[in-house]
C-alpha positions as CSV (number, residue, x, y, z in Angstrom):
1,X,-105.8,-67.8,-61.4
2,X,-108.8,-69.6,-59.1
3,X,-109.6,-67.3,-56.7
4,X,-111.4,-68.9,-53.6
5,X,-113.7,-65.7,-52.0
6,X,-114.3,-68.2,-49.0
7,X,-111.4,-67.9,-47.0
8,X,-112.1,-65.1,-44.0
9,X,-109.2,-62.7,-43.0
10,X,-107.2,-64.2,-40.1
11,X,-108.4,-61.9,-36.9
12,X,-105.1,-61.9,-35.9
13,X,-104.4,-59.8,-38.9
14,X,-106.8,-57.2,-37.7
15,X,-105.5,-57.7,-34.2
16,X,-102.1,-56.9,-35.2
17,X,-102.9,-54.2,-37.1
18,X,-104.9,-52.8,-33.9
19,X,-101.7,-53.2,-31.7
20,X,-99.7,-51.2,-34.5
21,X,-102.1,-48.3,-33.8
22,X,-103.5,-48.4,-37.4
23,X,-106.9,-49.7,-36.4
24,X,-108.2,-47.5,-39.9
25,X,-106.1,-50.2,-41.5
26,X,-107.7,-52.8,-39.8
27,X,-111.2,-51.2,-40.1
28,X,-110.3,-51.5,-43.8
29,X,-109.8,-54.9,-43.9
30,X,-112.3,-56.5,-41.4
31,X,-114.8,-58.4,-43.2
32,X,-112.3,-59.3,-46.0
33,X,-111.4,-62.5,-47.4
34,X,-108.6,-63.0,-49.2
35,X,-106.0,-65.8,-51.3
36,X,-102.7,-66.7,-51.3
37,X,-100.8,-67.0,-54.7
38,X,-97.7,-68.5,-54.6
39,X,-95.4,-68.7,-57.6
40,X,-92.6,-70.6,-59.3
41,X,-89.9,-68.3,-58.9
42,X,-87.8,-68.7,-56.0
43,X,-87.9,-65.9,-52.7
44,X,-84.9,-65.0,-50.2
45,X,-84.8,-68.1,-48.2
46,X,-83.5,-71.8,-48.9
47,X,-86.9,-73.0,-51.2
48,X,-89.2,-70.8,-50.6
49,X,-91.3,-69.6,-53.2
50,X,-92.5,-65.8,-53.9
51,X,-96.1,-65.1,-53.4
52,X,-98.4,-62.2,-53.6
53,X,-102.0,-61.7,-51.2
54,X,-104.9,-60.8,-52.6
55,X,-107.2,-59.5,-50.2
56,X,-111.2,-59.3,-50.9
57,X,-114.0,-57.4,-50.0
58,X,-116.6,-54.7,-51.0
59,X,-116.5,-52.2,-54.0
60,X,-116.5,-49.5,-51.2
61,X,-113.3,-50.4,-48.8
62,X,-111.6,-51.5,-52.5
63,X,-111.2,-48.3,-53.9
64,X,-110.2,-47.1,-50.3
65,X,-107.3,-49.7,-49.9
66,X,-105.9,-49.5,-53.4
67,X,-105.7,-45.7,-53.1
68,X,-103.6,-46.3,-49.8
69,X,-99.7,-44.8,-49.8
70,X,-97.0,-47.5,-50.0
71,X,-96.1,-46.8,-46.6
72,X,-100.0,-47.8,-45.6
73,X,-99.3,-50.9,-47.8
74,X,-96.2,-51.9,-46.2
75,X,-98.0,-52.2,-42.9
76,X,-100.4,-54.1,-43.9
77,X,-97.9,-56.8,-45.8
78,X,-95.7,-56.2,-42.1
79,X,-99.5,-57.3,-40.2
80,X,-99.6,-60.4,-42.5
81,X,-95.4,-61.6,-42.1
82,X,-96.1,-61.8,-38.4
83,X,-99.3,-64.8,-39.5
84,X,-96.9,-66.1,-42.2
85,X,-93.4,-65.1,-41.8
86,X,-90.6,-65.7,-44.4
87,X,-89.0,-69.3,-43.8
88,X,-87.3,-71.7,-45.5
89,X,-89.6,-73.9,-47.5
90,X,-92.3,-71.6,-47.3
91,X,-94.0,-69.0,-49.6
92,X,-92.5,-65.9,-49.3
93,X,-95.5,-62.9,-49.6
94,X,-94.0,-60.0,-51.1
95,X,-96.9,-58.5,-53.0
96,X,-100.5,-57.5,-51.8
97,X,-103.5,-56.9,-54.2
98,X,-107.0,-55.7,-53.1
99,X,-110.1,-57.0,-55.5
100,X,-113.8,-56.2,-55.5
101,X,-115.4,-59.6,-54.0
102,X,-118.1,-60.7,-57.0
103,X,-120.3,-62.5,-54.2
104,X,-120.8,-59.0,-52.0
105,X,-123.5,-57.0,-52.8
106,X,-123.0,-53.5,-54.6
107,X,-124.7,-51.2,-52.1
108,X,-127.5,-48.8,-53.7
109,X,-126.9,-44.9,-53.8
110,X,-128.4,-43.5,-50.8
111,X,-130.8,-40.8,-51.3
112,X,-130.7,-39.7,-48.1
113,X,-129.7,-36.0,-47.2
114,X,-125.9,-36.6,-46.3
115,X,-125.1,-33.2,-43.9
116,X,-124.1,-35.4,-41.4
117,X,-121.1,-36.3,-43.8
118,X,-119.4,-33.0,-43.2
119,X,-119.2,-33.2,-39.5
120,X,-115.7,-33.1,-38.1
121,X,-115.5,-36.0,-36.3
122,X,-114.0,-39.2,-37.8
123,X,-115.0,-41.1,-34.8
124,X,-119.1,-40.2,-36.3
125,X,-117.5,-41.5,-39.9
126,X,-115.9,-44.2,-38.6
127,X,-119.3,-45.7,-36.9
128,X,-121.4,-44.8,-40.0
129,X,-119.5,-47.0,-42.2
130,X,-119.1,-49.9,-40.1
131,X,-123.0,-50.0,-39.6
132,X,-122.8,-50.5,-43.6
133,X,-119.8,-52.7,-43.9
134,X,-121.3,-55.3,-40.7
135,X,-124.5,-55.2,-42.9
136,X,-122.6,-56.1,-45.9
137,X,-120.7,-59.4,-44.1
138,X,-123.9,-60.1,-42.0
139,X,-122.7,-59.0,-38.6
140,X,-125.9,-58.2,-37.7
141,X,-125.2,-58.1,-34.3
142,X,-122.5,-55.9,-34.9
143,X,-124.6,-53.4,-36.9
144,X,-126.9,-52.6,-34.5
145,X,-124.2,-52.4,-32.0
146,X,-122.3,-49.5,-34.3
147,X,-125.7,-47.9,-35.1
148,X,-126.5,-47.0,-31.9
149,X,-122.6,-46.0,-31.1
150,X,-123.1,-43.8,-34.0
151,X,-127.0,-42.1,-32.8
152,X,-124.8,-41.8,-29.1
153,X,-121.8,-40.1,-30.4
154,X,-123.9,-37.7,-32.4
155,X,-126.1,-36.7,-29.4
156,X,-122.6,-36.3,-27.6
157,X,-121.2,-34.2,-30.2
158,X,-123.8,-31.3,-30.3
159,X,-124.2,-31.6,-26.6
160,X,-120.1,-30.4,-26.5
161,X,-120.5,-28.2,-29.4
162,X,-123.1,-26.1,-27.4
163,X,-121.6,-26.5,-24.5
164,X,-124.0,-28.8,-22.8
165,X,-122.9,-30.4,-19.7
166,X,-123.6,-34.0,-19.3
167,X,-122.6,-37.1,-17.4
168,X,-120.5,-40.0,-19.0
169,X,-123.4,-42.6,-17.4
170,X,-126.0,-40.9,-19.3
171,X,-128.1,-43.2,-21.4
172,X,-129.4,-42.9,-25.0
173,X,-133.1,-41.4,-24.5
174,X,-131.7,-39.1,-21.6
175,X,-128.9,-37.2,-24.0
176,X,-131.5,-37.0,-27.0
177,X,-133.9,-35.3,-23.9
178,X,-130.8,-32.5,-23.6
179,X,-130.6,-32.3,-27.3
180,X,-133.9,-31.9,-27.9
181,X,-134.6,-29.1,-25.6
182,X,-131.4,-27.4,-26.8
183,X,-132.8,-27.9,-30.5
184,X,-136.4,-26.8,-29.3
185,X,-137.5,-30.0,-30.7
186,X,-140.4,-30.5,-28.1
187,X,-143.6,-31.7,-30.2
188,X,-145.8,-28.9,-28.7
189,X,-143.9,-26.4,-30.4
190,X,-145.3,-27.5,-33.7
191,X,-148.3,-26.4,-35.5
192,X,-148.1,-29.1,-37.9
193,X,-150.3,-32.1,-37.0
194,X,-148.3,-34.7,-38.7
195,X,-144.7,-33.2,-37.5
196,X,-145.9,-33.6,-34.5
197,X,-146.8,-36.8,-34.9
198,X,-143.4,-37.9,-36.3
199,X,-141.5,-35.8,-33.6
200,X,-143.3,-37.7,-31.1
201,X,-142.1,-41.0,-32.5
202,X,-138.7,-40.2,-32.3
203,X,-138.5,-40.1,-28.6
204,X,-139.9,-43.7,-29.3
205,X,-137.7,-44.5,-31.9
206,X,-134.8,-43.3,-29.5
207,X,-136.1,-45.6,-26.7
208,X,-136.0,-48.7,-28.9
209,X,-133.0,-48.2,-30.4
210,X,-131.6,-47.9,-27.1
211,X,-133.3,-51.4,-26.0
212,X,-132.7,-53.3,-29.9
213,X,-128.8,-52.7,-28.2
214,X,-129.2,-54.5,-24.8
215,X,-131.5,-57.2,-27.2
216,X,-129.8,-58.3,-30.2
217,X,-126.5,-56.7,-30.2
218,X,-123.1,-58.1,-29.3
219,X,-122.2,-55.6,-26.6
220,X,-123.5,-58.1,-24.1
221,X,-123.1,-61.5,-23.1
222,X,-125.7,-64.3,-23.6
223,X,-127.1,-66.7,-21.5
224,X,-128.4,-70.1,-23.0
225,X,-131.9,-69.2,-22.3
226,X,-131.9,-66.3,-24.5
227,X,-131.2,-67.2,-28.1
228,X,-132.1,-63.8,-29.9
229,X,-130.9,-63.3,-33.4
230,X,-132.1,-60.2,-35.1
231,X,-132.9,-60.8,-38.9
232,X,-131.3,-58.7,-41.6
233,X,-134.1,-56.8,-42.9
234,X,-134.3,-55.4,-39.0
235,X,-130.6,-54.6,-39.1
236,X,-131.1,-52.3,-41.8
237,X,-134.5,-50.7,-40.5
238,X,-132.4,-49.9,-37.6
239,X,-129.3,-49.2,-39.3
240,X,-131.0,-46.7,-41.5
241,X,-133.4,-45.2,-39.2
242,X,-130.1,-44.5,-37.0
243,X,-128.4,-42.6,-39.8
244,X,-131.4,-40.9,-41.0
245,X,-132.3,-39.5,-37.1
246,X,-128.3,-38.9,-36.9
247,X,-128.9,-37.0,-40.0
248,X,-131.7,-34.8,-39.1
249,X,-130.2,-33.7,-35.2
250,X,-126.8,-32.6,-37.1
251,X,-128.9,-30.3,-39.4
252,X,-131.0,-28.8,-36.8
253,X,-128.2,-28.1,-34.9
254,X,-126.0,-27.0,-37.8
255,X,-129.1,-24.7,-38.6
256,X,-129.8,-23.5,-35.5
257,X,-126.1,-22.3,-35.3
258,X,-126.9,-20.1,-37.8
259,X,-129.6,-18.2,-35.4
């Protein structure tokens, strides 16, 4: 078989899928590009033909979707009948396969302390791996986007996990400001030069992850005056910075649960 990697997943596919209420399917496939294979042997309808869907995408979401129930699969091959429904004369997709695309890059181990993986909240999950799936299919725009979703949710969570009241209009540097006194993460407290020095840049860090959004993301609108396009080696300083600040405010609160 010639498989073609250069055909991208219909959005309406993903849209349907979101309207089902499975948008972890659609999370799944989004990025994805996939192949239609149509046989010889003749389907249900007056000439149509049966054909199977192979759907492509990174090693990552691969072993994810083939270790999906049948019921999972079934809504998936129900998402793609409504772009290409059984009719005569047509092929007739019965079968769905899921394949490692060769042209994606196999992403590195992180060595990164990975706490922040046992958190309870599949929303935080959720936004972690689509900063490293839009990175992957060069939605740059999109990454950033997710990364700082992911640094806002985080804030939120251990703000409602110790009971910390705050206001849905808050912005980015003003919940880390709640965290960080709640933490006891104010520079001052430290007797170690070079902590306090890298403590301090944080409340930078948070500032300009907050701006990169408003910048280069696509959670805004842009005018034809304003033509930014953030390069890929600045997605994934953001990207990782995010996760590895994300990382660091879950185990200092985890730890000072503990207390």
């Amino acid at each position: 078989m010639d498989f073609s990697f250069n055909e991208p997943i219909p959005d309406k596919i993903i849209e349907i899928l979101n309207y089902f209420n499975r948008n972890d399917l659609a999370n799944l496939l989004y990025g994805s590009t996939y192949n239609i294979d149509t046989s010889s042997t003749y389907g249900s309808r007056y000439c149509s033909l049966i054909a199977s869907i192979h759907f492509f995408t990174d090693i990552k979401k691969t072993e994810k979707l083939n270790n999906l129930s049948a019921d999972d699969k079934e809504e998936i091959l129900k998402a793609v009948h409504v772009i290409y429904p059984v009719m005569d004369h047509e092929s007739e997709i019965t079968y769905i396969e899921f394949h490692v695309n060769p042209e994606l890059p196999i992403p590195s181990i992180s060595s990164i302390p990975t706490r922040i993986q046992s958190i309870d909240f599949d929303y935080i999950h959720e936004q972690m791996e689509k900063c490293d799936n839009k990175v992957l299919t060069h939605d740059y725009e999109g990454a950033v986007t997710n990364s700082r979703t992911l640094l806002e949710s985080i804030l939120k969570y251990i703000l409602e996990k110790s009971e910390i009241k705050y206001e849905d209009s808050e912005n980015v540097p003003k919940l880390f400001n709640k965290v960080c006194r709640y933490l006891g993460m104010d520079p001052s407290q430290y007797e170690s030069q070079s902590l306090k020095k890298i403590i301090s840049g944080s409340f930078s860090i948070i500032q300009g992850i907050n701006e990169i959004r408003n910048d280069y993301s696509d959670a805004h609108g842009k005018s034809p005056s304003k033509k930014y396009k953030i390069s890929e080696r600045h997605t994934v300083l953001c990207v990782e910075i995010t996760k590895t600040l994300s990382n660091f405010l879950y185990s200092s609160f985890k730890d000072k649960e503990k207390t």
